[in-house]
mmJSON file of the N, C-alpha and C atoms, coordinates in Angstrom:
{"data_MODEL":{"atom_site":{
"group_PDB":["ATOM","ATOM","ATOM","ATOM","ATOM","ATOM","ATOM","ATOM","ATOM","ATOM","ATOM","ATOM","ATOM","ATOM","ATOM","ATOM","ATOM","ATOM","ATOM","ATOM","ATOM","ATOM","ATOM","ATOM","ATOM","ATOM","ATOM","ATOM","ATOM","ATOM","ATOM","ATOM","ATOM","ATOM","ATOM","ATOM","ATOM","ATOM","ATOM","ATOM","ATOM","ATOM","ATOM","ATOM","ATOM","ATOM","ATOM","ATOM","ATOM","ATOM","ATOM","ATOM","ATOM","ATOM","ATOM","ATOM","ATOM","ATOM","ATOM","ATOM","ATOM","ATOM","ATOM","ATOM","ATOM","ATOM","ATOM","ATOM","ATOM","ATOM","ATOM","ATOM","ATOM","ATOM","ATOM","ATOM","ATOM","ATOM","ATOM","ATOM","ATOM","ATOM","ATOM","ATOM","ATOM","ATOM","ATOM","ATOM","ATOM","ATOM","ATOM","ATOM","ATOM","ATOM","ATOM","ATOM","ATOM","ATOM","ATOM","ATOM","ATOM","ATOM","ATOM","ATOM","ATOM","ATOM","ATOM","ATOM","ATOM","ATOM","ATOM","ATOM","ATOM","ATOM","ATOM","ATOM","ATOM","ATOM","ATOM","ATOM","ATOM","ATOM","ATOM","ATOM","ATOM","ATOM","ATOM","ATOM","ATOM","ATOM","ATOM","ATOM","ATOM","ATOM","ATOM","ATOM","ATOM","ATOM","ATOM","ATOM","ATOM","ATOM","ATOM","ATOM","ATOM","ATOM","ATOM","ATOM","ATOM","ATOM","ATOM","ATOM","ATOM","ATOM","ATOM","ATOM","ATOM","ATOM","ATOM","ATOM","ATOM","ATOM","ATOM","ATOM","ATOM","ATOM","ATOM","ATOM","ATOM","ATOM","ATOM","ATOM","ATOM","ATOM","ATOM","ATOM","ATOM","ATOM","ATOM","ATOM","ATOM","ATOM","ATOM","ATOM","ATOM","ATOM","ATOM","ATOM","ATOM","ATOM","ATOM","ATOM","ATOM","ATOM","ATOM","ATOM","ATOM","ATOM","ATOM","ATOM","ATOM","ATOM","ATOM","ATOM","ATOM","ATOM","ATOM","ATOM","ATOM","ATOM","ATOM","ATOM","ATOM","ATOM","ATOM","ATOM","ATOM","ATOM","ATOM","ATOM","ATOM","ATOM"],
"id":[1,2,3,4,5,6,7,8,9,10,11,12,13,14,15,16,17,18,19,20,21,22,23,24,25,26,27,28,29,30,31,32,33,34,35,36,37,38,39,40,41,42,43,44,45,46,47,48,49,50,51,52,53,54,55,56,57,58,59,60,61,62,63,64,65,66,67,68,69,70,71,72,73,74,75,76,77,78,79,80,81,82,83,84,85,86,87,88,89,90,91,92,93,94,95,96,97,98,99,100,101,102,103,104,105,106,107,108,109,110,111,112,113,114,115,116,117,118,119,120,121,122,123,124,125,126,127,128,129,130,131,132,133,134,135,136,137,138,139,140,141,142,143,144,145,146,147,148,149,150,151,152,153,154,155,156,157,158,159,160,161,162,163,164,165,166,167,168,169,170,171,172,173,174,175,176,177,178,179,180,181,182,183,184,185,186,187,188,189,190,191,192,193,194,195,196,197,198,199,200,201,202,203,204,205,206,207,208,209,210,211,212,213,214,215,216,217,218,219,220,221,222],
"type_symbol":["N","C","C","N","C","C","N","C","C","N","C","C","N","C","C","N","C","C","N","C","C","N","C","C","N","C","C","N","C","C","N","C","C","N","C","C","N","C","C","N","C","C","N","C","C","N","C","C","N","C","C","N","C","C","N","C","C","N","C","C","N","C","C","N","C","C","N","C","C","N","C","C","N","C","C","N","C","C","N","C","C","N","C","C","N","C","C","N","C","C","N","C","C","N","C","C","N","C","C","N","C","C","N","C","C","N","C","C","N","C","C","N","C","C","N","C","C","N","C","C","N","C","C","N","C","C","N","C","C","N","C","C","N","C","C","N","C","C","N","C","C","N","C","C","N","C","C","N","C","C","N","C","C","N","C","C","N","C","C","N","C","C","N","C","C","N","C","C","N","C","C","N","C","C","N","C","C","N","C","C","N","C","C","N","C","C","N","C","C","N","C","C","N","C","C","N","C","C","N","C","C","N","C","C","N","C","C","N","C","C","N","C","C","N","C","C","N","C","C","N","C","C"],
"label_atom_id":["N","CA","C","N","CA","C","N","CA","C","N","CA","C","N","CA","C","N","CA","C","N","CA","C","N","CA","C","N","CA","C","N","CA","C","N","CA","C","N","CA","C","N","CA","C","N","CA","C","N","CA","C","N","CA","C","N","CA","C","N","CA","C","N","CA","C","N","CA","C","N","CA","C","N","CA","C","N","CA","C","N","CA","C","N","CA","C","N","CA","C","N","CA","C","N","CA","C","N","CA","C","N","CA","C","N","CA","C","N","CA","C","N","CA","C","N","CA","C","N","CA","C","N","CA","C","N","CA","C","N","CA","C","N","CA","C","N","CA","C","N","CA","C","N","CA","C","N","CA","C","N","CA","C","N","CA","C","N","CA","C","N","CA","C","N","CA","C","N","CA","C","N","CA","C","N","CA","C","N","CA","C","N","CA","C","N","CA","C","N","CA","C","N","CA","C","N","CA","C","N","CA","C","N","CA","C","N","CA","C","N","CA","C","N","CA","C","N","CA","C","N","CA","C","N","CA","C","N","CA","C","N","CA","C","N","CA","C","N","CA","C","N","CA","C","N","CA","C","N","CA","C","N","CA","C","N","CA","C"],
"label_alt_id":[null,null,null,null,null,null,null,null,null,null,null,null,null,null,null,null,null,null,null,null,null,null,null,null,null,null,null,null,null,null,null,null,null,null,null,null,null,null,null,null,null,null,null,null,null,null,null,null,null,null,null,null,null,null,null,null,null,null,null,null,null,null,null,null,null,null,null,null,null,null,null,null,null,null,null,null,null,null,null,null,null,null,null,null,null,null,null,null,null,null,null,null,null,null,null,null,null,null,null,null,null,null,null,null,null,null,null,null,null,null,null,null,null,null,null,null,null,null,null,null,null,null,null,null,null,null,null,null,null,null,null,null,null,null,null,null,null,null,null,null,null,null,null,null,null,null,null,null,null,null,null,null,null,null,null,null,null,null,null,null,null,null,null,null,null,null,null,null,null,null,null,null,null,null,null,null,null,null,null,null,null,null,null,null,null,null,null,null,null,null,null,null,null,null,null,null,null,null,null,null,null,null,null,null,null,null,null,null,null,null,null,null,null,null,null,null,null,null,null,null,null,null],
"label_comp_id":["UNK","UNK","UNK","UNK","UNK","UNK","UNK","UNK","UNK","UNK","UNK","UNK","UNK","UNK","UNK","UNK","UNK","UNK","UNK","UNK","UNK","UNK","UNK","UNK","UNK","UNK","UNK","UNK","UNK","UNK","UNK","UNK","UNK","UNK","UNK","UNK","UNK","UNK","UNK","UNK","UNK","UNK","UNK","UNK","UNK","UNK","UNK","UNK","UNK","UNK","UNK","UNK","UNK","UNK","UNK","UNK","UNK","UNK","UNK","UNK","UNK","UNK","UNK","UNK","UNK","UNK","UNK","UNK","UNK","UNK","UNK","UNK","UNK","UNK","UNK","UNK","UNK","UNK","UNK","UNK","UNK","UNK","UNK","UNK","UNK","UNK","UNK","UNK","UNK","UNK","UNK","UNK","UNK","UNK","UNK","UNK","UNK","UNK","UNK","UNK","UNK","UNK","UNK","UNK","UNK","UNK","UNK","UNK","UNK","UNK","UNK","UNK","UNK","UNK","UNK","UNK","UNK","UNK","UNK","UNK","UNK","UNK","UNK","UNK","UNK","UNK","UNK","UNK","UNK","UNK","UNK","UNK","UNK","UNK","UNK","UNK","UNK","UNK","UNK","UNK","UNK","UNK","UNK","UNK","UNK","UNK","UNK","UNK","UNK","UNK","UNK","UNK","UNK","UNK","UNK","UNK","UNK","UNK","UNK","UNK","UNK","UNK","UNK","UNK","UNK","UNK","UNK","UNK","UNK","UNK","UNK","UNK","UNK","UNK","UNK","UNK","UNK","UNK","UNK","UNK","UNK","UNK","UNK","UNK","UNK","UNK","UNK","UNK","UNK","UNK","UNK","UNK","UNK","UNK","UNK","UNK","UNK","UNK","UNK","UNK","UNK","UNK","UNK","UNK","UNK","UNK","UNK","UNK","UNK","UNK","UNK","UNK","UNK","UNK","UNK","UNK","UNK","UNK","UNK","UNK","UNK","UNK"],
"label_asym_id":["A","A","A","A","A","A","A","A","A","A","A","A","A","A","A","A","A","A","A","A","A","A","A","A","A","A","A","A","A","A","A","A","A","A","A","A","A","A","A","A","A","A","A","A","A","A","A","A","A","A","A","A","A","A","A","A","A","A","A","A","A","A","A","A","A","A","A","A","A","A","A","A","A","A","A","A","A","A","A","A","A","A","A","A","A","A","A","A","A","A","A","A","A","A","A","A","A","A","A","A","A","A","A","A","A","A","A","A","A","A","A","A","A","A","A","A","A","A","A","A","A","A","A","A","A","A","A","A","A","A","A","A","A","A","A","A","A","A","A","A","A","A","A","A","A","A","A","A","A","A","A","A","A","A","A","A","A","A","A","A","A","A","A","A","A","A","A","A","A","A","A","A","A","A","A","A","A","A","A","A","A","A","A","A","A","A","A","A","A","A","A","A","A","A","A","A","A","A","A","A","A","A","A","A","A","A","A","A","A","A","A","A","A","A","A","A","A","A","A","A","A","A"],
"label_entity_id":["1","1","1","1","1","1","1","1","1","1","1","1","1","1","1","1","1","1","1","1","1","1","1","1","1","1","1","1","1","1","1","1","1","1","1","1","1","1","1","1","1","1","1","1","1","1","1","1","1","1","1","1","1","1","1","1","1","1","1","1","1","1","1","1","1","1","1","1","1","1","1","1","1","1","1","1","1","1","1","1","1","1","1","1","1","1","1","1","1","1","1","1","1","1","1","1","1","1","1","1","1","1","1","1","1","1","1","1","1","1","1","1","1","1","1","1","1","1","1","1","1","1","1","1","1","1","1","1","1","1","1","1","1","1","1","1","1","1","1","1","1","1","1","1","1","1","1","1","1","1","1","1","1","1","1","1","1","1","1","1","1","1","1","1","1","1","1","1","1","1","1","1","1","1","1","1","1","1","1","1","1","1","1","1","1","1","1","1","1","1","1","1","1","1","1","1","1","1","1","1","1","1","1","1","1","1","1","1","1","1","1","1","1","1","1","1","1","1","1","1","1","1"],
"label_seq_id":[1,1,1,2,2,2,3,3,3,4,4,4,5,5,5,6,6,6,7,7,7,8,8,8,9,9,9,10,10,10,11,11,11,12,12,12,13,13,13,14,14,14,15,15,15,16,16,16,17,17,17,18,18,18,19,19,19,20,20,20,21,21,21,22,22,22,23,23,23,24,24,24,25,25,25,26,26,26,27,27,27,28,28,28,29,29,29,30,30,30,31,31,31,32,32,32,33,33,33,34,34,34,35,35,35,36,36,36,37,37,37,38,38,38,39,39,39,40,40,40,41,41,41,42,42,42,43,43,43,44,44,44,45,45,45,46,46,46,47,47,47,48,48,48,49,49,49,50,50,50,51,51,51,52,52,52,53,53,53,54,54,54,55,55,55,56,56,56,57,57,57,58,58,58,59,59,59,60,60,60,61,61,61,62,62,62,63,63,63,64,64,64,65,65,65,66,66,66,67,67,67,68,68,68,69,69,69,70,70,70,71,71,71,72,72,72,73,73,73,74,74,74],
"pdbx_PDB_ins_code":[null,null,null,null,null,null,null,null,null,null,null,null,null,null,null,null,null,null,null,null,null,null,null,null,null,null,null,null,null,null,null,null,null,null,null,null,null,null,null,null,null,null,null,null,null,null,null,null,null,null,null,null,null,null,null,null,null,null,null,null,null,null,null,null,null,null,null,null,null,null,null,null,null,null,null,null,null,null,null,null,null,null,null,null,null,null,null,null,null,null,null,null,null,null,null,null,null,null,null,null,null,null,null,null,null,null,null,null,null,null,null,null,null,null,null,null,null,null,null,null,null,null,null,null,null,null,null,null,null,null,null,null,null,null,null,null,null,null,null,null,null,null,null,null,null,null,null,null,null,null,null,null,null,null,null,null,null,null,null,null,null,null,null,null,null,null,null,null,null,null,null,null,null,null,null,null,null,null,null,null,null,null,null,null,null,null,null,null,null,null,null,null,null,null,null,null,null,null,null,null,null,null,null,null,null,null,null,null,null,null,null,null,null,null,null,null,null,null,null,null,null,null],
"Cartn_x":[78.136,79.046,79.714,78.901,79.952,80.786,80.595,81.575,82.949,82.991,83.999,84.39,83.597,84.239,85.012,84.789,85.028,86.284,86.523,87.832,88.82,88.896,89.227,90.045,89.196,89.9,91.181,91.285,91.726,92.26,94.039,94.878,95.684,95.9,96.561,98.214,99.243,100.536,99.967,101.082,100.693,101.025,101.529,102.403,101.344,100.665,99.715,98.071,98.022,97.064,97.035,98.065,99.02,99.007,99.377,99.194,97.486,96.896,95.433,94.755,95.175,94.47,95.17,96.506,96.329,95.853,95.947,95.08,93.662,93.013,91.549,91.668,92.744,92.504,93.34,93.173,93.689,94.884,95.458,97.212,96.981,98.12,98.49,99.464,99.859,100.861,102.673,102.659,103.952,103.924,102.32,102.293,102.876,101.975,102.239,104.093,104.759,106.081,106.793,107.063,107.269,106.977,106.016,105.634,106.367,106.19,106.731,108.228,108.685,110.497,110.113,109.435,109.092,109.596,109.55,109.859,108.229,108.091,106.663,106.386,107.39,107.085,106.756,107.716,107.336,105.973,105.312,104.058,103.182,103.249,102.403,102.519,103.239,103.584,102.258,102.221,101.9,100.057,99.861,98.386,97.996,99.014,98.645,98.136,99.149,99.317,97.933,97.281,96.257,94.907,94.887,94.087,93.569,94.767,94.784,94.193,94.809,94.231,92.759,91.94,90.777,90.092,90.443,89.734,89.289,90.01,89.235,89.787,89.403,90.235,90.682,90.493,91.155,91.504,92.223,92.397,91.136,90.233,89.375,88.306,88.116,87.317,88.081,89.351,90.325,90.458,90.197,90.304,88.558,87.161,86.058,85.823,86.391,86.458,86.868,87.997,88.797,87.976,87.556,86.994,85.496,84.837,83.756,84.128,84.8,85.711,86.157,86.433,87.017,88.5,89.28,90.698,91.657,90.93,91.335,90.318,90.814,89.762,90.464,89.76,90.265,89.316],
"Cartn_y":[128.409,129.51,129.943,129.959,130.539,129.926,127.921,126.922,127.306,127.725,127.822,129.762,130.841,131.989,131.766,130.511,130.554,130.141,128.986,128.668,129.361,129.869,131.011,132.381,132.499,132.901,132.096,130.77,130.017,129.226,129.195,129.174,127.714,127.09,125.846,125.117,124.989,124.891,123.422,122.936,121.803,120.115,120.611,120.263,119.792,120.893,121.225,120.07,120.304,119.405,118.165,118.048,116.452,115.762,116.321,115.805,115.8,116.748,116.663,115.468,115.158,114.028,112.301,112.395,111.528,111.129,112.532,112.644,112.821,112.415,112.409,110.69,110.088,108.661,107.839,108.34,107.981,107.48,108.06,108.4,109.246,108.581,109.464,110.307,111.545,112.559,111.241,110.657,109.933,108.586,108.235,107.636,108.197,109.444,110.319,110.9,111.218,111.792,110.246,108.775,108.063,108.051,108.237,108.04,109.224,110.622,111.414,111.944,111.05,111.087,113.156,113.079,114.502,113.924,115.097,114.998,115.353,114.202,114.499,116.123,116.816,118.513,118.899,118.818,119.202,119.029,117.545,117.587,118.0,118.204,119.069,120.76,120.855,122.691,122.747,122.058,121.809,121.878,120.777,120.563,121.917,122.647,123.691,124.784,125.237,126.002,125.808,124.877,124.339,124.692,124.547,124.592,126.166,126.572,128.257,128.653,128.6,128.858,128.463,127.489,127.01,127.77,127.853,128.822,127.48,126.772,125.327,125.151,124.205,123.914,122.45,122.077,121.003,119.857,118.878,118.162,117.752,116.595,116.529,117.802,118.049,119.714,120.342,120.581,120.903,120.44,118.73,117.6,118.121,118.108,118.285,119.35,120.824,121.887,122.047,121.599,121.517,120.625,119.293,118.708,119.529,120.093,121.145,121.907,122.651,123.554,123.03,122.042,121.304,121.259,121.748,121.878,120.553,119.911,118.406,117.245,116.284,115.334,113.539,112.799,111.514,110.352],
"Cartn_z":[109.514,109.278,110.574,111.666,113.068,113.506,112.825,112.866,112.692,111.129,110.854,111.125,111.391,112.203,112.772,114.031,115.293,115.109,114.404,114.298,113.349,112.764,112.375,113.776,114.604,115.792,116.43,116.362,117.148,115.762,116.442,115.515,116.265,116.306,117.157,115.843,116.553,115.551,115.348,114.527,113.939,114.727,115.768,116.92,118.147,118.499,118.63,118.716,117.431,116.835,117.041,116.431,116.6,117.682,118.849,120.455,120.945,120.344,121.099,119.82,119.108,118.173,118.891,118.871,120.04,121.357,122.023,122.909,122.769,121.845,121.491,121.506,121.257,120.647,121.931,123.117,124.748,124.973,124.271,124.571,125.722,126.699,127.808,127.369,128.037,127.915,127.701,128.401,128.986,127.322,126.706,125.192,124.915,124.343,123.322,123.522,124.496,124.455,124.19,124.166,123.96,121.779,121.536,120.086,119.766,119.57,119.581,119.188,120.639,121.109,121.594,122.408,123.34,124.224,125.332,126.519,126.754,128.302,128.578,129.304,129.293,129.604,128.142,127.339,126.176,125.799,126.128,125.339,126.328,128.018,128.509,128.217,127.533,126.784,126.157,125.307,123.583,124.716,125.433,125.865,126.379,127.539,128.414,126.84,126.453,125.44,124.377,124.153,123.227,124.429,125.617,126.502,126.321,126.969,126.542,125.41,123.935,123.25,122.651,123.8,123.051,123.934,125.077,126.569,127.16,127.383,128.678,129.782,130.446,131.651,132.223,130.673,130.855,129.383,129.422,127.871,127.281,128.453,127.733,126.35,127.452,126.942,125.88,126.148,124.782,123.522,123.645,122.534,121.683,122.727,122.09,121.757,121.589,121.623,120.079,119.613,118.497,117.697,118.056,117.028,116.408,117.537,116.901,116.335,116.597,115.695,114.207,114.25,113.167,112.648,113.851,114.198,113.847,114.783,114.626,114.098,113.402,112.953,113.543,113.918,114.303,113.359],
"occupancy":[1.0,1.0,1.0,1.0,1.0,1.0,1.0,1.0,1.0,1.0,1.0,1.0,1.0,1.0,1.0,1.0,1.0,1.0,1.0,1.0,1.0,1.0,1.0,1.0,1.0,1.0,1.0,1.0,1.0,1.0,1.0,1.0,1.0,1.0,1.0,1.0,1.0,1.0,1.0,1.0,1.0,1.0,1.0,1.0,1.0,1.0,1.0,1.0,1.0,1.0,1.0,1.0,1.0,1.0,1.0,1.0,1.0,1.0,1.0,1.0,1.0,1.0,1.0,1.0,1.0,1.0,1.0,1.0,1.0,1.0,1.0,1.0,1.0,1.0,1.0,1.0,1.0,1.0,1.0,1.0,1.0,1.0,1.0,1.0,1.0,1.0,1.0,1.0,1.0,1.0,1.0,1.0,1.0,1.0,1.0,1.0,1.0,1.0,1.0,1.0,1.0,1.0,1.0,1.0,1.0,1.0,1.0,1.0,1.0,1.0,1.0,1.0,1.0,1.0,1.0,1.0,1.0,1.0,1.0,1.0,1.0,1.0,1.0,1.0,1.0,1.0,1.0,1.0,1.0,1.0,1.0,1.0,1.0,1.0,1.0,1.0,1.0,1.0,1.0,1.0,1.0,1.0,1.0,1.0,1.0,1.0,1.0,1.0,1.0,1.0,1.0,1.0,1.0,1.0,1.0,1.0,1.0,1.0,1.0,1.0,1.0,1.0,1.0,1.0,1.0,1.0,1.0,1.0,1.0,1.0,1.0,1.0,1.0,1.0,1.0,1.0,1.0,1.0,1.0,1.0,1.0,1.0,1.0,1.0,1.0,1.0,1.0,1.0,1.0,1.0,1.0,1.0,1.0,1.0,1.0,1.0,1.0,1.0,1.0,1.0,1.0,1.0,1.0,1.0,1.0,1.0,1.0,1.0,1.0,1.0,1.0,1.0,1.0,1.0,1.0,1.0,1.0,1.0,1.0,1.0,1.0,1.0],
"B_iso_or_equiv":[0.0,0.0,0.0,0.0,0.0,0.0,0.0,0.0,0.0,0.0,0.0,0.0,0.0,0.0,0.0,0.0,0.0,0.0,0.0,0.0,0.0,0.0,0.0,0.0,0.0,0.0,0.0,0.0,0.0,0.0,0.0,0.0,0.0,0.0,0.0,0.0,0.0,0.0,0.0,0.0,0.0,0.0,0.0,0.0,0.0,0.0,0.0,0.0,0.0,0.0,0.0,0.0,0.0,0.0,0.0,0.0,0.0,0.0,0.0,0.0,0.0,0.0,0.0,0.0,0.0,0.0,0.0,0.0,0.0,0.0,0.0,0.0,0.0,0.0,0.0,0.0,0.0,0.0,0.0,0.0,0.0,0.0,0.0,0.0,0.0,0.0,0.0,0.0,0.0,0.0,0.0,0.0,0.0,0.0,0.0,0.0,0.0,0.0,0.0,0.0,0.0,0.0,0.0,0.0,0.0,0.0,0.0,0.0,0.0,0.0,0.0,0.0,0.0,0.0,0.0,0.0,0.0,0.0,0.0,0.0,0.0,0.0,0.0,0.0,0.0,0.0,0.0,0.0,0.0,0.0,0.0,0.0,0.0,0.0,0.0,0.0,0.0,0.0,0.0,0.0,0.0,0.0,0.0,0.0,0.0,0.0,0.0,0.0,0.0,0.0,0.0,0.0,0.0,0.0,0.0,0.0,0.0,0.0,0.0,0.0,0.0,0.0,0.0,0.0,0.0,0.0,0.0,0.0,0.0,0.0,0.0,0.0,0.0,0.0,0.0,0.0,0.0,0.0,0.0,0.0,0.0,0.0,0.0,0.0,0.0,0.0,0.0,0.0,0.0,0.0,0.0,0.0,0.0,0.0,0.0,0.0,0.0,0.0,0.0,0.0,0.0,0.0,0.0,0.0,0.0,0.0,0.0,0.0,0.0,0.0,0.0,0.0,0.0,0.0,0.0,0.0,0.0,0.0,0.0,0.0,0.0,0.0],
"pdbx_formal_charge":[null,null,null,null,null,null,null,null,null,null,null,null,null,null,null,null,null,null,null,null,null,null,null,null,null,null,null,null,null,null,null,null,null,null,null,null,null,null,null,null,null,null,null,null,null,null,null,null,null,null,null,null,null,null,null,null,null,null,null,null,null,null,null,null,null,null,null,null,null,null,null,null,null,null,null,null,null,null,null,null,null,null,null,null,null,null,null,null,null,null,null,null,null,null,null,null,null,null,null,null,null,null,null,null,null,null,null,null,null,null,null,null,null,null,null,null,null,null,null,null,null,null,null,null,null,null,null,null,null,null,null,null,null,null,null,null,null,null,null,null,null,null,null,null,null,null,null,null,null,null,null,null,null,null,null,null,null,null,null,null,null,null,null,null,null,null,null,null,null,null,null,null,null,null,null,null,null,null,null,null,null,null,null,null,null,null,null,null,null,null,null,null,null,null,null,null,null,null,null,null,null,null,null,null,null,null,null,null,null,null,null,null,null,null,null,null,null,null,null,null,null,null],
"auth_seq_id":[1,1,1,2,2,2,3,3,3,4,4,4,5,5,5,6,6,6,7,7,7,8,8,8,9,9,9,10,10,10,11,11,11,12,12,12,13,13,13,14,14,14,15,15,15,16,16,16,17,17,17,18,18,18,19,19,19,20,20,20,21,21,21,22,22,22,23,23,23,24,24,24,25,25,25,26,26,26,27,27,27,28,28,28,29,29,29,30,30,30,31,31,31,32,32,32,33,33,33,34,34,34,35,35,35,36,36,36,37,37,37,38,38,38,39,39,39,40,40,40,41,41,41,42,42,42,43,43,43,44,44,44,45,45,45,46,46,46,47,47,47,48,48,48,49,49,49,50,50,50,51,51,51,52,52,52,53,53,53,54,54,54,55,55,55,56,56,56,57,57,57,58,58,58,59,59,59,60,60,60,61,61,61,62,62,62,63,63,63,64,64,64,65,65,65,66,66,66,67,67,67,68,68,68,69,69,69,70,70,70,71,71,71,72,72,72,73,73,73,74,74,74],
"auth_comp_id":["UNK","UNK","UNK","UNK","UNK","UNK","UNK","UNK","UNK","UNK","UNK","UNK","UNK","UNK","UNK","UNK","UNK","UNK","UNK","UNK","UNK","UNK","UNK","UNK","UNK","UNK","UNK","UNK","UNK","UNK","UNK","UNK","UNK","UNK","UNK","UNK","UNK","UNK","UNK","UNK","UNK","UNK","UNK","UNK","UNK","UNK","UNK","UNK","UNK","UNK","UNK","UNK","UNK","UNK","UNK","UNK","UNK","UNK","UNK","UNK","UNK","UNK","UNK","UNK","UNK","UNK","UNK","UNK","UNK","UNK","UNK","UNK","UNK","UNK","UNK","UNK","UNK","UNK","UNK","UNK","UNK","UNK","UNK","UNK","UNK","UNK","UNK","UNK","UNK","UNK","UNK","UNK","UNK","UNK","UNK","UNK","UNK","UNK","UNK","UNK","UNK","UNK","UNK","UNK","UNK","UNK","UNK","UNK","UNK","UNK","UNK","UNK","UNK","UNK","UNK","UNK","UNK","UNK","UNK","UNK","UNK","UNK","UNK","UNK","UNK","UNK","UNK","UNK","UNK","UNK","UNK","UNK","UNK","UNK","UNK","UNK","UNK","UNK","UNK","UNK","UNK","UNK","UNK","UNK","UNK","UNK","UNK","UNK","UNK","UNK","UNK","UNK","UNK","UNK","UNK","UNK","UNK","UNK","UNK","UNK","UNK","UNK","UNK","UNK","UNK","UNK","UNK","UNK","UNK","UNK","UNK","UNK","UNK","UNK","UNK","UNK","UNK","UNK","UNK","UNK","UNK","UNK","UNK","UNK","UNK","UNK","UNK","UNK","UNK","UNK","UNK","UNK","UNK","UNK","UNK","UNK","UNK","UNK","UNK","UNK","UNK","UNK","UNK","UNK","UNK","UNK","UNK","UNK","UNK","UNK","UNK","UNK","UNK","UNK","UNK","UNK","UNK","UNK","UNK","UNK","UNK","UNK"],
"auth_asym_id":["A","A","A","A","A","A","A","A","A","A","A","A","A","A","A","A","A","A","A","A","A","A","A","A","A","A","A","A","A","A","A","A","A","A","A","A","A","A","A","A","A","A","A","A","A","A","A","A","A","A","A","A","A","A","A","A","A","A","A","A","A","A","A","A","A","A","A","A","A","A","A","A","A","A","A","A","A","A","A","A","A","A","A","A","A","A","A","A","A","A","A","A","A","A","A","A","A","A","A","A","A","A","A","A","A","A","A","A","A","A","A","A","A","A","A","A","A","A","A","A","A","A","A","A","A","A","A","A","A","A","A","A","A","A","A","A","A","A","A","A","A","A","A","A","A","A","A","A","A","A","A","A","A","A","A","A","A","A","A","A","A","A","A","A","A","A","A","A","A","A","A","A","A","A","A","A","A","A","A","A","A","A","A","A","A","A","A","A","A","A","A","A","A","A","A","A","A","A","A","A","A","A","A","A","A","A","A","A","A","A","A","A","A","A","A","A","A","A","A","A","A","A"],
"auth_atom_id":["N","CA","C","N","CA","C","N","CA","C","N","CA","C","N","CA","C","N","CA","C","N","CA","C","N","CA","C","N","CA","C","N","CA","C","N","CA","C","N","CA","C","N","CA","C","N","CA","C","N","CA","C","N","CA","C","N","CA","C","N","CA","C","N","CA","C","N","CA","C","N","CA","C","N","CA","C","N","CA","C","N","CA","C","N","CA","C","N","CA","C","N","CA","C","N","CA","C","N","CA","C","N","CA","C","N","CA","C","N","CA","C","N","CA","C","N","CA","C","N","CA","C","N","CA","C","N","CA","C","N","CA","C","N","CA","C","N","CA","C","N","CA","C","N","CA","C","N","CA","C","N","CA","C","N","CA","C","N","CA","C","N","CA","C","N","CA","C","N","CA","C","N","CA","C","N","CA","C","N","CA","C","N","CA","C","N","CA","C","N","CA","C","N","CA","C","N","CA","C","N","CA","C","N","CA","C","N","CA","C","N","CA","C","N","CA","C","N","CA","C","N","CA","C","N","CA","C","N","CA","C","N","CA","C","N","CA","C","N","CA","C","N","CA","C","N","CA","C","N","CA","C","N","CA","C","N","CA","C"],
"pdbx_PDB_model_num":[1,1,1,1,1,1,1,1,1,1,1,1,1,1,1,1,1,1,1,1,1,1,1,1,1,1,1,1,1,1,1,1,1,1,1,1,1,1,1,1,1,1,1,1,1,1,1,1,1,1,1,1,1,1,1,1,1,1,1,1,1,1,1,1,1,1,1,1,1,1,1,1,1,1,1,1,1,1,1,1,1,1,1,1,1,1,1,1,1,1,1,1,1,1,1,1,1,1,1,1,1,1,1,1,1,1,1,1,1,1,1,1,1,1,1,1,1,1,1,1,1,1,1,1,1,1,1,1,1,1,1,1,1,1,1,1,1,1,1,1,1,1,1,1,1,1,1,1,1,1,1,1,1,1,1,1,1,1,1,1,1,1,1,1,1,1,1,1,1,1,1,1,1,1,1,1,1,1,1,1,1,1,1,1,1,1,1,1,1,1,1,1,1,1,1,1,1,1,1,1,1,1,1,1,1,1,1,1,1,1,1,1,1,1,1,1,1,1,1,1,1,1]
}}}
């Protein structure tokens, strides 16, 4: 149950998701804006912005953060 509380706090766009599930599956930022058609700022927005909202300090940690959560699934 605090599984799903928690995520419940933590709201991530769909955009969002999308980039840290590739980036769960080792797409680089410069892949992922190539698959995309992003600009690789754009998809470091989307990571910083997802970082933030998970409270980490970094992608990795961001990508395993969400999948406990159950945010993202790969």
């Amino acid at each position: 149950m605090q599984k799903e509380g928690a995520s419940l706090l933590v709201s991530l766009t769909d955009r969002e998701q999308e980039i840290l599930k590739w980036s769960a599956r080792g797409y680089t930022k410069a892949d992922i804006s190539g698959r995309l058609n992003l600009s690789i700022h754009t998809v470091d927005s989307h990571i910083r912005n997802s970082m933030r909202k998970l409270d980490t300090k970094n992608i990795t940690s961001a990508v395993v953060k969400a999948l406990n959560l159950g945010l993202i699934q790969i």
